[in-house]
N, C-alpha and C positions, 0 to 999 in steps of 0.2 A: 504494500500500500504506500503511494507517494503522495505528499502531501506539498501543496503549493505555499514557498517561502512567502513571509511579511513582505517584502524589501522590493524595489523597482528599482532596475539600473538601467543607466542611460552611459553607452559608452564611445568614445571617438578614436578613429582610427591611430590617433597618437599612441592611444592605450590610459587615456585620462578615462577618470569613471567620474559617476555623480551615483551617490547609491543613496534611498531613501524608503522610511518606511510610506507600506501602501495607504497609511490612513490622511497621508497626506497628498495626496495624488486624486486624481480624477480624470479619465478617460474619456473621449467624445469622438464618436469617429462616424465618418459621413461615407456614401458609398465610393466616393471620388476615391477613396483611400485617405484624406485629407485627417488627420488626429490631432485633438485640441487638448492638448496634455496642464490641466487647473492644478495649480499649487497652491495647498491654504495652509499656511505653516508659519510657527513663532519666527521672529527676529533671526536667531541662530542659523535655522536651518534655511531659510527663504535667501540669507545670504548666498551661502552654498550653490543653492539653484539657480541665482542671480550671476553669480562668479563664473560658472557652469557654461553657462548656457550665452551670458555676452561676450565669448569668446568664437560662438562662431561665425562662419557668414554662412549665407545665404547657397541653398542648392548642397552643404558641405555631410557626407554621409553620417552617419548617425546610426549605434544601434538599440533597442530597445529591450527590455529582459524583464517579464512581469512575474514573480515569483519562483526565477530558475526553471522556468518554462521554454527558456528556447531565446535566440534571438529575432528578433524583429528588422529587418534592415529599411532605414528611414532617411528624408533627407530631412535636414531642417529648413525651416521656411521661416519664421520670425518669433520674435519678444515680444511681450505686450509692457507696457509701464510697471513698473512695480505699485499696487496700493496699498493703503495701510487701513484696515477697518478693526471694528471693533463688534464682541456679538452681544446676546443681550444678558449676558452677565458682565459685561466691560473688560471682556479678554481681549488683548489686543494679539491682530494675528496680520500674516502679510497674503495677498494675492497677489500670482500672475501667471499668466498663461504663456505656452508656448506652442507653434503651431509645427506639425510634421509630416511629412507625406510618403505615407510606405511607399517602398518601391514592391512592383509587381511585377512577376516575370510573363510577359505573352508566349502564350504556347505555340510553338511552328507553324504550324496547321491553321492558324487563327486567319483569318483574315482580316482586315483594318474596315471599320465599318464609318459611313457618315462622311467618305470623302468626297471631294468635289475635284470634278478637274478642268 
């Protein structure tokens, strides 16, 4: 019996990680492939994600690992601002979001559909 780790890591081809647990994390994914990765986490760790993540650019691969489940190969597409809210016990915590775009492999045999010529 396997059981899926806490933890999400996000790794770059350097071999830098960003590891974090899943209660901080939030997942959104559209059919495009397109995944909207929410971070609502204290000071401490929101920095991490922030240090993380504005180190890359745009189109740069990216992989993603949700509980030693395998990797996910991703590009990264953008930052959103960091915010600072507060809930309604007066915890203060940070958001932000980052935006990623699995890559998908097309199968041979596929044909490209919706083209114009």
């Amino acid at each position: 019996m396997s059981e899926i780790a806490e933890n999400i890591a996000f790794k770059r081809d350097s071999g830098e990680e960003l590891e974090l647990n899943q209660k901080y994390v939030g997942l959104k994914t559209r059919q495009s492939g397109i995944m909207t990765v929410n971070f609502r986490c204290p000071e401490e760790e929101i920095n991490r994600v922030k240090d993380f993540f504005e180190k890359l650019v745009t189109s740069e691969p990216i992989k993603l690992n949700i509980g030693d489940t395998g990797d996910i190969e991703c590009y990264f597409k953008g930052i959103s601002p960091l915010l600072e809210k507060k809930d309604d016990a007066i915890f203060k915590y940070f958001f932000l979001s980052v935006t990623l775009q699995e890559l998908k492999e097309f199968e041979e045999d596929m044909e490209p559909t919706g083209c114009c010529f």
